[in-house]
C-alpha positions in Angstrom: 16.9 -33.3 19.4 20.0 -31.1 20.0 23.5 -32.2 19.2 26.4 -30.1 20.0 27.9 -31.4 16.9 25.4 -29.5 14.8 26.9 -26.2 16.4 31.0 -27.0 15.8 29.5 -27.6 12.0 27.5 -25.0 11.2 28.3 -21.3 12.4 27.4 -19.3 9.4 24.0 -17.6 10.8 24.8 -14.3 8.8 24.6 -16.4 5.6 21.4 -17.7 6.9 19.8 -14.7 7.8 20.8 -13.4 4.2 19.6 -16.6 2.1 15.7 -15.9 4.4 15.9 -12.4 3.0 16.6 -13.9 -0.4 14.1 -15.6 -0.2 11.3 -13.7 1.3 12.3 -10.8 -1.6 12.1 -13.4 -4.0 15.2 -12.9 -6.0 18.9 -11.6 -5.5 18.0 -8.3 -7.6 15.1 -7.6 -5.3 16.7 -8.9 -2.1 19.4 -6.2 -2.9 17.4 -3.5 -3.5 15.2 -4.6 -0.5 18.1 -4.6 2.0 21.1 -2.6 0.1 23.5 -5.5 -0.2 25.4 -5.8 -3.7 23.8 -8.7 -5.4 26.9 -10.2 -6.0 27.7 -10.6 -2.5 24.5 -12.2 -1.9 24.9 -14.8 -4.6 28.5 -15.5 -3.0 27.1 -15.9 0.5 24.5 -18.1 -0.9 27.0 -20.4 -2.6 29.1 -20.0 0.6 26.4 -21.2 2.9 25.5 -23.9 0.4 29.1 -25.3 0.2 29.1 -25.3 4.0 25.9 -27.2 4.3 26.9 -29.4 1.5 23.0 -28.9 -0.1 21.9 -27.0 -3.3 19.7 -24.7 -1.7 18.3 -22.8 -5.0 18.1 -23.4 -8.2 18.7 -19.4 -10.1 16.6 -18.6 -13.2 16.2 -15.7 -14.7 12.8 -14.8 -12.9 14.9 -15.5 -9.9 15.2 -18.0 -7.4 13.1 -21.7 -6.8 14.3 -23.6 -3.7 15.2 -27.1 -3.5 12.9 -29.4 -1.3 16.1 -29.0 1.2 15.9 -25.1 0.7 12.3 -24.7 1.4 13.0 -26.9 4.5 15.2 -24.6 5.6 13.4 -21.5 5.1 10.5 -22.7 6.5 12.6 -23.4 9.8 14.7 -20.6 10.0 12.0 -17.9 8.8 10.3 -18.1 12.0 13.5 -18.5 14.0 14.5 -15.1 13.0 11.2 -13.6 13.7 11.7 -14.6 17.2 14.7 -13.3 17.1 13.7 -10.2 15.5 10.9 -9.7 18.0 13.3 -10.4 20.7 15.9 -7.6 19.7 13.0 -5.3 19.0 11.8 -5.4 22.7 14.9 -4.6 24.1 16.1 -1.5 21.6 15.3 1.8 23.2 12.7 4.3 20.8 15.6 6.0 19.3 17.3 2.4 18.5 14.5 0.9 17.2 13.0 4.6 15.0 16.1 4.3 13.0 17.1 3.5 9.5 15.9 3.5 6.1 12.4 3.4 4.9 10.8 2.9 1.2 7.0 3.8 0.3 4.6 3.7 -2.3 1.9 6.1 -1.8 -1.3 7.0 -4.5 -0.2 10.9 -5.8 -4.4 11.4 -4.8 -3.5 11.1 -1.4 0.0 11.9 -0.9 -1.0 15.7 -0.2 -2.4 14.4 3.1 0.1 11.7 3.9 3.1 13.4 2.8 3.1 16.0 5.6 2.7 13.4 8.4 5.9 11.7 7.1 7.8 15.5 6.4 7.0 15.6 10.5 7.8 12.0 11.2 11.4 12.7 9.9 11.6 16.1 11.3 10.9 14.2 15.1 13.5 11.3 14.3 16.5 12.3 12.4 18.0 8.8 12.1 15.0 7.7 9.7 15.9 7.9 6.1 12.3 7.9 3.8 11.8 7.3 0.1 8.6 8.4 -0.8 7.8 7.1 -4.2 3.8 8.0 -6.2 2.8 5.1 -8.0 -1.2 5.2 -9.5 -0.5 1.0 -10.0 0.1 -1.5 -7.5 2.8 -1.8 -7.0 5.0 -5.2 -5.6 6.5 -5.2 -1.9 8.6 -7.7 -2.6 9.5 -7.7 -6.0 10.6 -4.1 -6.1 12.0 -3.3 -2.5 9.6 -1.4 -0.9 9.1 -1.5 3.2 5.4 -0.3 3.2 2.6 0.6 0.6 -0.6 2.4 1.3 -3.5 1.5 -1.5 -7.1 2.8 -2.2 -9.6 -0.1 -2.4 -9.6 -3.9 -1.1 -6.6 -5.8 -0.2 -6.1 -9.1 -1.8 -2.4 -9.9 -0.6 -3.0 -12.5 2.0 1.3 -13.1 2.4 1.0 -9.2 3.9 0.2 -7.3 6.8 -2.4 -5.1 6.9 -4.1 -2.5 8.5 -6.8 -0.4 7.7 -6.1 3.4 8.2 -9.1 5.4 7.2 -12.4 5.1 5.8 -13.1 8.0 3.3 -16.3 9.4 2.2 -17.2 9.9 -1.5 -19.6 12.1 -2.9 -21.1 12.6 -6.3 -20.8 15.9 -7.7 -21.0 17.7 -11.0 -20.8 21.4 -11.7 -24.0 24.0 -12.1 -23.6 24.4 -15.9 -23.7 20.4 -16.0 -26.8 20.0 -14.2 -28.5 22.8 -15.7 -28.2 21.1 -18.9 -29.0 17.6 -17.5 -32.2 18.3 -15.3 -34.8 16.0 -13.3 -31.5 13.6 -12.1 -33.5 11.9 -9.1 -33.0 8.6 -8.9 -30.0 6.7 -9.1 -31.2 5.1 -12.4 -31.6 8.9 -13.7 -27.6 8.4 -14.2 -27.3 5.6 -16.2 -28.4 7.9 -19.1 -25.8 10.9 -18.7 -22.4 11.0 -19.2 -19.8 10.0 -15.8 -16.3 10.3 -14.8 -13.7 7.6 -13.7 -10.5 6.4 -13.5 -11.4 3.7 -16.0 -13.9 3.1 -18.9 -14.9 -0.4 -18.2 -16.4 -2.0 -15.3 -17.4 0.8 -13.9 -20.5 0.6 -11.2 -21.5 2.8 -8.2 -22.9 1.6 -4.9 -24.9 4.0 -3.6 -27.5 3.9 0.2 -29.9 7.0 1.0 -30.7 7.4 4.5 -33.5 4.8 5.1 -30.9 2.1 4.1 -31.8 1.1 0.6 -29.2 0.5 -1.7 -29.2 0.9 -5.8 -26.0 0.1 -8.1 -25.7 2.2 -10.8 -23.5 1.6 -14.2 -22.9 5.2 -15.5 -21.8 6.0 -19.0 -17.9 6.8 -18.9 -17.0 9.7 -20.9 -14.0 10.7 -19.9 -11.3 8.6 -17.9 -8.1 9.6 -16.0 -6.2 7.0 -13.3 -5.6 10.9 -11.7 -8.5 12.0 -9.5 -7.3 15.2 -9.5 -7.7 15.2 -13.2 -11.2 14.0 -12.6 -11.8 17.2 -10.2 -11.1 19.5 -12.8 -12.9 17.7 -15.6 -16.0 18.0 -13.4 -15.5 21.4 -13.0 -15.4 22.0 -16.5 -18.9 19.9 -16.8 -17.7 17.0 -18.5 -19.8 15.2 -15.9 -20.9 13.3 -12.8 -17.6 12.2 -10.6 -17.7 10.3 -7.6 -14.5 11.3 -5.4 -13.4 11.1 -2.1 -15.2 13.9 -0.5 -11.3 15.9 1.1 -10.7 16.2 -2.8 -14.3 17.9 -3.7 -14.6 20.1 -0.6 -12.7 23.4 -1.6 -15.4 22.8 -4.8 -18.3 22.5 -3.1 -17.4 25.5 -0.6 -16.9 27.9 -3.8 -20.0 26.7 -5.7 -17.8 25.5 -8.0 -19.1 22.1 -7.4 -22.5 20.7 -6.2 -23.9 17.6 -4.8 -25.7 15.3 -7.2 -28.6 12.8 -5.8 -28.9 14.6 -2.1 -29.8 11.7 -0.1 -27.8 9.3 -1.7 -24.5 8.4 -1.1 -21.8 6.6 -2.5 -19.7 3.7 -0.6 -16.9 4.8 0.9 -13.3 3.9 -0.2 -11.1 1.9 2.4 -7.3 3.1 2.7 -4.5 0.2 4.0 -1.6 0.0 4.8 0.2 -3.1 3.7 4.2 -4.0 5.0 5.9 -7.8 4.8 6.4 -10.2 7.6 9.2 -10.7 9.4 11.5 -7.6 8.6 14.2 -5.7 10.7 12.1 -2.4 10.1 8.8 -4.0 11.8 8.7 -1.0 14.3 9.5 1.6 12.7 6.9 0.9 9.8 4.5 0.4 13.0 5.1 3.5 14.4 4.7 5.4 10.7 1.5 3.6 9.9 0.1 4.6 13.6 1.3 8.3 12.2 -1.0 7.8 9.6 -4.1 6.2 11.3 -3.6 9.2 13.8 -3.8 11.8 11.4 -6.5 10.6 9.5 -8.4 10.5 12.4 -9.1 14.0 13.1 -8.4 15.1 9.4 -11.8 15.4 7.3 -10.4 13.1 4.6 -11.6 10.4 6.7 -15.0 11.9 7.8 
């Protein structure tokens, strides 16, 4: 029920809208770096709002916050409040209003050479947008270390984050001339459990591969030589270290120059999802949707996603 009293006692909505942030960032050092405030005025408008409410709504360790039963009352409430609210001001902001402000990414270096030009033109078209474009071969944390949206390689496991699915890239396997000259008679998947593979990784490696009739065979190749770089693994094929299986935008200039050749013709390897991946309930909602649209747009007619 609604009292009037609750509003001549309570006025402090800034200080609520900061302790959400806190807590959706999950501590004052990454709520700082996630929305530029000094984390000393957070922690003073935290005690502020806490002394006007008369209720401990944190406890601080040094992994960060934990709210109190009362505090996770309270965020629970208010968190969707200020979506609403947050929704509601977003409807009403004009395109230049709403495309404004500062935006942090984490992007694989593999794909950056695509994505990085879309953003170059994003910024070029809106002038008020500041971008951070950071290459990170780990996953990294939204919350934990500020950033506004990631893209990953691979399946998504983050159920607290938004997703969407921006391209579906092919793979290929391929190894150079010299290497299958001296490795001949590979025509079968099982042929390449015996010869020596490229990956990111040494260990827990396996290959799903289909031919055209819509049998499927997984394979566990012999790793002998590993880099978390795919362009590494490009030019380590090249050199005949072995069979790679890549996204096929990185292998085409190779296989146009010969450089490069298919291995197992009528076989191929399960594509690699990419995703996008943002938080709930941020200012920047829009102008992260209108960046990851940039990005499902230009994969779409660009033959990384073929």
């Amino acid at each position: 029920m609604f009292h009037k009293w609750n509003m001549t006692v309570f006025g402090d909505f800034d200080g609520l809208a900061l302790f959400t942030r806190i807590v959706q960032a999950g501590g004052l050092a990454a709520a700082e770096r996630a929305t530029g405030i000094p984390k000393a005025t957070l922690s003073r408008r935290l005690s502020v709002l806490e002394n006007t409410l008369n209720v401990r709504l944190v406890r601080r360790t040094k992994k960060g916050v934990v709210l109190t039963e009362q505090g996770q009352q309270l965020f629970e409430r208010s968190r969707a409040a200020f979506s609403l609210a947050e929704e509601a001001v977003a409807e009403v902001q004009d395109e230049r209003a709403a495309l404004s402000g500062n935006i942090r990414l984490s992007l694989p270096p593999d794909i950056a050479t695509v994505l990085a030009p879309v953003l170059i033109r994003f910024g070029a078209r809106h002038p008020d947008v500041t971008i951070e474009i950071t290459l990170a071969d780990r996953r990294v944390s939204l919350i934990e270390e500020g950033y506004d949206l990631v893209v990953r390689m691979g399946p998504v496991a983050d159920s607290e984050l938004i997703f969407r699915r921006i391209a579906t890239l092919p793979r290929v396997l391929v190894a150079s001339p010299r290497f299958l000259s001296a490795h001949p008679g590979l025509n079968e998947p099982q042929d390449v459990n015996e010869i020596s593979a490229l990956a990111i990784r040494r260990d827990l490696v396996e290959w799903d591969l289909r031919n055209d009739k819509g049998v499927t065979a997984t394979i566990h190749p012999k790793i002998g030589f590993a880099a978390n770089r795919q362009t590494i693994l490009v030019d380590a094929a090249i050199a005949g270290l072995g069979i790679a299986n890549l996204p096929f935008f990185l292998v085409e200039a190779a296989l146009t120059s010969g450089a490069l050749v298919r291995v197992l013709t009528g076989w191929e390897p399960s594509p690699v999802e990419m995703t996008a991946l943002w938080q709930k309930d941020r200012f920047s909602g829009r102008l992260i949707k209108a960046i990851v649209t940039e990005f499902a747009d230009a994969l779409k007619d660009n033959r990384a996603s073929r």
